[in-house]
C-alpha positions in Angstrom: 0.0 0.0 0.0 1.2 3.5 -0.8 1.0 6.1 2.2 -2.4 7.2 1.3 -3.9 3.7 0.9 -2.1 3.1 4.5 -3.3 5.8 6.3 -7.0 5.1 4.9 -6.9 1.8 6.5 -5.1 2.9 9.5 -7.8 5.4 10.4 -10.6 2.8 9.4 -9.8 0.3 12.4 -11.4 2.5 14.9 -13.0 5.9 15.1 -10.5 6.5 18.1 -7.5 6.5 15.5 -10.0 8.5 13.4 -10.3 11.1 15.4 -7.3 10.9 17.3 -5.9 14.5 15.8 -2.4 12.3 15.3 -0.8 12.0 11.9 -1.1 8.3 11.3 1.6 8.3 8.5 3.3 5.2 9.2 7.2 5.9 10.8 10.3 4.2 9.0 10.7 0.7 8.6 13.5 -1.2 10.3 15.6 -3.0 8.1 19.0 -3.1 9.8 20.7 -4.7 12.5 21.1 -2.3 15.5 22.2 -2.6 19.0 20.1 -0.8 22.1 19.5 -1.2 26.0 16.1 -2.0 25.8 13.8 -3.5 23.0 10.2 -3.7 22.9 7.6 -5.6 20.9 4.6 -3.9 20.3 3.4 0.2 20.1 0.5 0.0 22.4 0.0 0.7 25.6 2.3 -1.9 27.6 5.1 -0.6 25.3 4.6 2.8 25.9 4.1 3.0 29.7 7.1 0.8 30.0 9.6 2.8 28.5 8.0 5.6 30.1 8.7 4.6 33.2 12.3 2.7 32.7 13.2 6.7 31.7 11.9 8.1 34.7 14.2 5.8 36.1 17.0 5.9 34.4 17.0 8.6 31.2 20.1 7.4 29.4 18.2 4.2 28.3 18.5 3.7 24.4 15.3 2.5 23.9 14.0 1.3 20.8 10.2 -0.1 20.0 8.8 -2.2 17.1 5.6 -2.3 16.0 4.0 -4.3 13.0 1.9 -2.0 11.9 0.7 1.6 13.6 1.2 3.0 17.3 -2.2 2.2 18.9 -3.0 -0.6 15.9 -4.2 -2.8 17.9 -6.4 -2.6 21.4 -4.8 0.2 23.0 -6.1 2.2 20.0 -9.7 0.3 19.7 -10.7 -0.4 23.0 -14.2 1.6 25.0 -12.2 3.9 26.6 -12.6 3.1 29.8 -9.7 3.5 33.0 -11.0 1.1 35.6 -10.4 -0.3 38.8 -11.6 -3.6 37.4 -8.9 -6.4 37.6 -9.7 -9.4 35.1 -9.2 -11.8 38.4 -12.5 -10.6 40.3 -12.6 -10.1 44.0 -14.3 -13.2 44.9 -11.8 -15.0 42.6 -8.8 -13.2 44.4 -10.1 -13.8 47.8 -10.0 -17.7 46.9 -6.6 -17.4 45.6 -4.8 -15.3 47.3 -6.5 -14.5 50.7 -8.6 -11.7 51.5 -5.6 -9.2 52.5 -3.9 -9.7 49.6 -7.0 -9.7 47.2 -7.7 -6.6 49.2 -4.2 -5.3 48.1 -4.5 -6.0 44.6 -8.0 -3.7 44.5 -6.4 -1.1 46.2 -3.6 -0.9 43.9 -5.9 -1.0 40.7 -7.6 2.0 42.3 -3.9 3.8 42.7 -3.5 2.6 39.1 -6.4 4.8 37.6 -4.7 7.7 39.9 -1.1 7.1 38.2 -2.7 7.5 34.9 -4.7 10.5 35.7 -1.7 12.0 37.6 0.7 11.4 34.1 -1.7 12.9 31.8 -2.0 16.4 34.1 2.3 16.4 34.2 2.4 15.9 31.1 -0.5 18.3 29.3 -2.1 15.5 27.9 -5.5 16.4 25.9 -7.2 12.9 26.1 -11.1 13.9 26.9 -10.0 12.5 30.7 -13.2 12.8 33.2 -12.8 11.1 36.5 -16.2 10.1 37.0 -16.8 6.8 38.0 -18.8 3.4 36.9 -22.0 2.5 36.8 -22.4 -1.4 36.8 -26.5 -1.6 36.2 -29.0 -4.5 36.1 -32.5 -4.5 33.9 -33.9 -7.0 35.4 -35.1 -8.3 39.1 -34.0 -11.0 39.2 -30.2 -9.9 38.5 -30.5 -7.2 41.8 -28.8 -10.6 43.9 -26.0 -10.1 42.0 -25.3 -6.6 42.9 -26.2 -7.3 47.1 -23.7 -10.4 46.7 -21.0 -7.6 45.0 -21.5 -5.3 47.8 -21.1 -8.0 50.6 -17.8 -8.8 48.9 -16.5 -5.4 48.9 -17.7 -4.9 52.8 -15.8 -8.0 53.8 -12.4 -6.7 51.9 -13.5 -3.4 54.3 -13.7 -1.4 50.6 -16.9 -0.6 51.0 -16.4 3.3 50.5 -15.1 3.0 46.8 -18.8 1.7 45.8 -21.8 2.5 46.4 -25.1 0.6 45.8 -27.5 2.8 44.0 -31.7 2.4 43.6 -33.7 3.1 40.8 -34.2 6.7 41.6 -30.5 7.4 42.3 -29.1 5.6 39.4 -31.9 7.3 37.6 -30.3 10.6 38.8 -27.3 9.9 36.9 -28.5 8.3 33.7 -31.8 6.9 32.7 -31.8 3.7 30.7 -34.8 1.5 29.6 -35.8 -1.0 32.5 -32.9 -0.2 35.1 -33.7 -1.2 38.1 -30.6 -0.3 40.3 -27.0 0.0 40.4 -23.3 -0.1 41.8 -21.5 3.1 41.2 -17.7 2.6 41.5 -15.9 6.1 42.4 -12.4 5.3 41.6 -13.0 5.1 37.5 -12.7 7.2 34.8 -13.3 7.9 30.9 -11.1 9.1 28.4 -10.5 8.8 24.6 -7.7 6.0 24.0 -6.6 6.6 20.7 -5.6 10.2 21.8 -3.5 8.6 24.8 -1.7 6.2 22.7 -0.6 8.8 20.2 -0.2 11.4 22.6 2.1 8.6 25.3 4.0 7.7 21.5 4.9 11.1 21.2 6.4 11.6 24.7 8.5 8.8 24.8 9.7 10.3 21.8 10.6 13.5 22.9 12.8 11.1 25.7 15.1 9.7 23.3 12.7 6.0 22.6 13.0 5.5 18.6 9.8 3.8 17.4 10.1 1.7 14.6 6.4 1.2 12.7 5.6 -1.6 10.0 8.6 -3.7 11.2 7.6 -7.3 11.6 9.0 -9.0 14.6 9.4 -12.7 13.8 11.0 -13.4 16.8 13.1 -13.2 19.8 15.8 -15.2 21.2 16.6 -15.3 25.0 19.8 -14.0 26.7 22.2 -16.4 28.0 26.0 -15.8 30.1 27.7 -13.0 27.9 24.8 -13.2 25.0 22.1 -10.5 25.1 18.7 -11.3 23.6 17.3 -10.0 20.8 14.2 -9.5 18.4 14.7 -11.2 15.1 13.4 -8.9 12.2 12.1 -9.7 8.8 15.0 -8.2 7.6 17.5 -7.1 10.5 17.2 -7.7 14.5 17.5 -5.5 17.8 20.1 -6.7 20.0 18.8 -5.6 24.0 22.1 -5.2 26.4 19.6 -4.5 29.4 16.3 -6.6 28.4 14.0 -7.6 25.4 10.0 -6.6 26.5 7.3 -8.4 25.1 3.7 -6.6 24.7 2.3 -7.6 21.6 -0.8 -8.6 23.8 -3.9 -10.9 21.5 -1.1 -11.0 19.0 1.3 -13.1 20.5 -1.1 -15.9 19.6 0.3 -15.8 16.2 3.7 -16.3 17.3 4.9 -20.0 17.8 6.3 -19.6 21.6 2.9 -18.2 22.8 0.7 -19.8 20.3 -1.1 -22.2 23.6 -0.4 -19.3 26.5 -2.8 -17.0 24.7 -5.6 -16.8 22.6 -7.5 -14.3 20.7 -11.2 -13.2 21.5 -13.2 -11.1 19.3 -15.0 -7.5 21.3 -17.2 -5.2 19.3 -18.6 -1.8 19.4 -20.2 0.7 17.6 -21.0 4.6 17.9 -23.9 6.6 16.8 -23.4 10.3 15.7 -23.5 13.5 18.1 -27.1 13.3 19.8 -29.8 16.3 19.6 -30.1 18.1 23.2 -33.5 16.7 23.0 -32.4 13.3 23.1 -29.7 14.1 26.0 -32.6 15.5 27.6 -34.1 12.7 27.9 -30.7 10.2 28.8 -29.2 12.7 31.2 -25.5 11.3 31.6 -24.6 14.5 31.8 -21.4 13.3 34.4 -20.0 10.7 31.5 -20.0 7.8 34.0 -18.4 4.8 32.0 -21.8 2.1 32.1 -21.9 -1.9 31.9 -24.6 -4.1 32.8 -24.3 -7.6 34.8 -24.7 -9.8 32.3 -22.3 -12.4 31.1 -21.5 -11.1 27.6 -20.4 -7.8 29.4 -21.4 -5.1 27.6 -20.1 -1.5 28.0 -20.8 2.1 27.1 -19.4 5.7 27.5 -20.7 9.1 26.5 -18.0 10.6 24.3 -17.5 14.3 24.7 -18.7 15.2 21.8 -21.8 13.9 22.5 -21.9 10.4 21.2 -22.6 6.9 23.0 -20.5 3.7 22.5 -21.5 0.5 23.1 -19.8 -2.8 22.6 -19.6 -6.3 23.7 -16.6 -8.5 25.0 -18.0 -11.7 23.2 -18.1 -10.0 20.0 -17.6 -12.8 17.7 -16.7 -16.8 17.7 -13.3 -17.4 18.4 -11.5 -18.7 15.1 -10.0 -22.0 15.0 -6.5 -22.4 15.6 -6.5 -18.3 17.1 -6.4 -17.1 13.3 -6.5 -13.9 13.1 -7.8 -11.7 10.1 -9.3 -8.2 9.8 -12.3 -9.3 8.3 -12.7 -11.1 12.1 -12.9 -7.5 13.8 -16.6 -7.3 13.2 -19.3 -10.3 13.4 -23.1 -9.3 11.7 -25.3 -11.0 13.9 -23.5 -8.6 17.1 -23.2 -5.9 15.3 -27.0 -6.1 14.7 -27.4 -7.6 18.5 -25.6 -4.2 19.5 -27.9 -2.1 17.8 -31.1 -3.7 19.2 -29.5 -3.2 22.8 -28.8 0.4 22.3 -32.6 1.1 20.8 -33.9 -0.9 23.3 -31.8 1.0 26.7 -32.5 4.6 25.2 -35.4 4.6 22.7 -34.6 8.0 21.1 -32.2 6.6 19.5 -32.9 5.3 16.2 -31.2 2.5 13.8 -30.1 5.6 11.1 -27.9 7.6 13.8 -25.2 4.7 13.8 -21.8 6.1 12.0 -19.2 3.7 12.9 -18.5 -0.1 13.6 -15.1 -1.8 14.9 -13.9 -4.6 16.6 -10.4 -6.5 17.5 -9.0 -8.9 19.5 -8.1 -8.9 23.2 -6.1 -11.4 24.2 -7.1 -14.2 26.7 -4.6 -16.9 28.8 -6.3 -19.7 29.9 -6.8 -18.4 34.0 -8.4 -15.3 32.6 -5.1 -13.8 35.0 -2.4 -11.5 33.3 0.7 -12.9 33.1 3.7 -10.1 34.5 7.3 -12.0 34.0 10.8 -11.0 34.3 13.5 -13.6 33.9 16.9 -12.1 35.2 18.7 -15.1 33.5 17.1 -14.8 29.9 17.1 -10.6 30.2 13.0 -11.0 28.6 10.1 -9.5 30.1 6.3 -10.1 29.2 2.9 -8.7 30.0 0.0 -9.8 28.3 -3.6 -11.7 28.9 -5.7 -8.0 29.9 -9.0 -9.9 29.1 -10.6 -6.4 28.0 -8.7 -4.6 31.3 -6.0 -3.4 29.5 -5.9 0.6 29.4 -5.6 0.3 33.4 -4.1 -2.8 33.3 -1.2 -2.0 31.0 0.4 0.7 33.2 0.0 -1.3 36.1 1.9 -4.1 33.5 4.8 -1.3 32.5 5.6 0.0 36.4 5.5 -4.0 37.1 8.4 -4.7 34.4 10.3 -1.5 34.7 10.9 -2.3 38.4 11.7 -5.9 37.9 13.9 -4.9 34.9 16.5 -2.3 37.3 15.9 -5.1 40.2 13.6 -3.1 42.6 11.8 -4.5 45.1 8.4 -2.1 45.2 5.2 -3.2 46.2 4.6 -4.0 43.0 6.8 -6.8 42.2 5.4 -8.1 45.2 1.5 -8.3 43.9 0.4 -11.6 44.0 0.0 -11.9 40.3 3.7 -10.8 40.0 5.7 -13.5 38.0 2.3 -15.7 37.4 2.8 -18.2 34.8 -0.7 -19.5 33.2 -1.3 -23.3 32.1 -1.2 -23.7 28.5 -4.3 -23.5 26.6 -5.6 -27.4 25.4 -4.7 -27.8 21.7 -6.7 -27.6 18.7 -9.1 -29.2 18.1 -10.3 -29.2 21.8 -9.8 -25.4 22.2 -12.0 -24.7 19.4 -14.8 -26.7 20.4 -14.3 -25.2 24.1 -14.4 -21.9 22.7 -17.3 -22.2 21.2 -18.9 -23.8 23.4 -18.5 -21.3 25.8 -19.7 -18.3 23.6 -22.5 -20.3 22.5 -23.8 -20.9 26.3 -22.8 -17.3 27.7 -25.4 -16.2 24.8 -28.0 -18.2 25.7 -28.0 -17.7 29.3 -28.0 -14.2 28.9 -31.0 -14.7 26.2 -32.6 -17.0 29.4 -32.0 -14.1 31.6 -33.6 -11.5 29.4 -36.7 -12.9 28.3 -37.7 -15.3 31.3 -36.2 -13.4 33.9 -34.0 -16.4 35.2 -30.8 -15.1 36.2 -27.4 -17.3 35.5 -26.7 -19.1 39.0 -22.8 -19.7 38.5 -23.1 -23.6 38.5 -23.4 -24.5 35.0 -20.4 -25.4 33.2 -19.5 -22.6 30.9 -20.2 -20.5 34.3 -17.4 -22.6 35.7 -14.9 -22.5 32.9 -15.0 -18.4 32.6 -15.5 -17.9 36.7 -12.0 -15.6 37.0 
């Protein structure tokens, strides 16, 4: 493609990138062999915030990042938008694992995590539509209110009961007013922001810091330190030799790479966007505060108010997974979701009609087989990896780069010593199992949430595919 075809199909993954007041021109190739400190696989977010902070500590680092395709290309630049306190291990889940103080810790540090991204982007005059202004997690039906009373006895007994609050009808209604609601849980500690403007923006800082970032440069693969022998990133045409360390963030498309093709797998999550709303129809939705909004079903939807006056809404199980994790762009989007989405958005706000839709996207997030992020460090090889977000990942990647900076320069914070610190997940089953499992799954979280919706009967947790995805 010549520049004009790429930067078409750049800005067509996402209206994010779209709109994202960035040049999207690709930067230079790399076609040589070069020699740096640190090297890093992938341009979105876990790349980014890791050289950020390997500079804060030490800003004679030659740094150099490689990326595929664009700077944001993937999730980081088409994801909802949403900063959250949400882990992809839940509480409950933690509590089992890890013990209650320690589950307790890890909340508490996902909280500080939304903090350390608001506090970068006022240091560094970042223009990213930021609004600190919580979550709504709200329920349409009766019989899913449980679910919200269970949530708020599990916060109570990790004794964070004052960064939620359990909302009625009328108070929820307050807020935003959505076909059917009938109550809610407002997190505080959450925010909304426009993530294709923090990924560009981020790029451009670690720029200005000396980081060279290398754009339509195909990483093949990398090869492990050993004794005198750093590692390096092997290059369609060249490599990156890393004296310090070799980070690995290509996140959902490590899949296609032989070394993590069973530690992670690609699932599909869609969205789409209508165009600015009439006051009149704001008049009568209200969200005047841009509260980030999901509902307690299994699919797990999610929504924001843009600030330009738009709504999003998307889906994490946004299409079937695709044997043997293939991924293609013609997988971003699945018709009968996209069609799915637009039913749920007319049927939650009934001004809304099917002709005010202007833009569709998908991609994939990437998945291990815990549902649990995987943050490693091995001193002896001199790699580092984060990846497995499950949909977390614009909070969860800059929790991922302060993890590996401080393992990298061999400090002992209370971050390395998180409880998901240095987690290895089990290997997915091979094909053709995972396939079949995969579906399987998708297929039953759809039609309990169908159950749930038109007979009222909420999911109980004890039916297999509830099993399988409990995390």
């Amino acid at each position: 493609m010549d520049n004009a075809d790429l930067l078409k199909y750049h800005s067509s993954r996402s209206y994010w990138l779209e709109s994202s007041g960035d040049d999207l021109t690709p930067r230079p190739r790399l076609n040589e062999k070069i020699i740096v400190d640190v090297a890093i696989l992938g341009a979105g977010y876990t790349g980014l915030w890791t050289a950020y902070y390997l500079l804060l500590q030490n800003p004679s680092l030659k740094i150099a990042i490689i990326e595929r395709e664009i700077t944001g290309f993937g999730a980081s630049g088409r994801n909802a938008g949403w900063c959250s306190p949400r882990f992809s291990v839940t509480p409950p889940v933690a509590i089992e694992r890890y013990g209650s103080e320690r589950a307790r810790e890890l909340q508490l540090t996902m909280f500080d995590t939304v903090n350390e991204v608001e506090r970068v982007i006022q240091i560094e005059n970042m223009n990213v539509d930021w609004k600190k202004a919580g979550f709504l997690k709200v329920t349409l039906g009766e019989n899913l209110l449980s679910q919200l009373e269970n949530e708020m006895k599990t916060y109570r007994k990790l004794g964070l009961e004052n960064y939620y609050q359990l909302l009625s009808k009328e108070k929820t209604d307050e807020r935003i007013h959505i076909q059917g609601l009938k109550a809610s849980i407002l997190t505080k500690v959450s925010a909304v922001l426009h993530p294709g403007k923090l990924v560009r923006q981020l790029a451009r800082i670690v720029e200005r810091r000396g980081v060279k970032i290398y754009e339509q440069t195909e990483v093949l693969d990398f090869i492990e330190g050993e004794s005198m022998k750093p590692p390096k990133l092997l290059l369609t045409e060249g490599a990156v030799k890393a004296d310090v360390a070799v980070i690995i963030a290509g996140e959902a498309y490590l899949s296609q790479m032989t070394k993590f093709r069973r530690r992670i797998i690609p699932m599909y999550s869609s969205m789409i966007l209508t165009e600015p709303l009439s006051e009149k129809q704001w008049s009568t939705i209200g969200w005047e505060n841009r509260e980030t909004v999901g509902s307690n079903t299994l699919a797990q939807d999610y929504l924001q108010r843009t600030v330009d006056g738009r709504i999003l809404f998307g889906v994490g199980n946004g299409g079937p997974y695709r044997y043997s994790s293939k991924i293609k762009d013609s997988f971003d989007t699945y018709g009968p979701v996209i069609e799915w989405l637009k039913q749920r958005v007319i049927k939650w706000f009934p001004s809304i009609s099917r002709d005010q839709f202007t833009h569709v996207w998908g991609g994939p997030i990437g998945v291990t087989s815990d549902w649990t992020p995987n943050f490693q460090y091995d001193k002896r090889t001199r790699v580092a990896k984060a990846f497995g977000y499950f949909g977390q990942g614009v909070s969860t990647s800059n929790l991922a780069g302060r993890i590996l900076s401080d393992l990298i320069t061999e400090r002992k914070t209370l971050l390395t010593n998180l409880p998901v610190v240095q987690h290895s997940s089990p290997k997915w089953v091979p094909e053709p199992f995972r396939w079949i499992g995969a579906r399987f799954i998708q297929s039953e979280i759809e039609r309990l949430d169908k159950i749930s919706d038109l007979k009222g009967i909420a999911p109980k947790g004890t039916s297999f595919a509830e099993r399988l995805i409990r995390h």
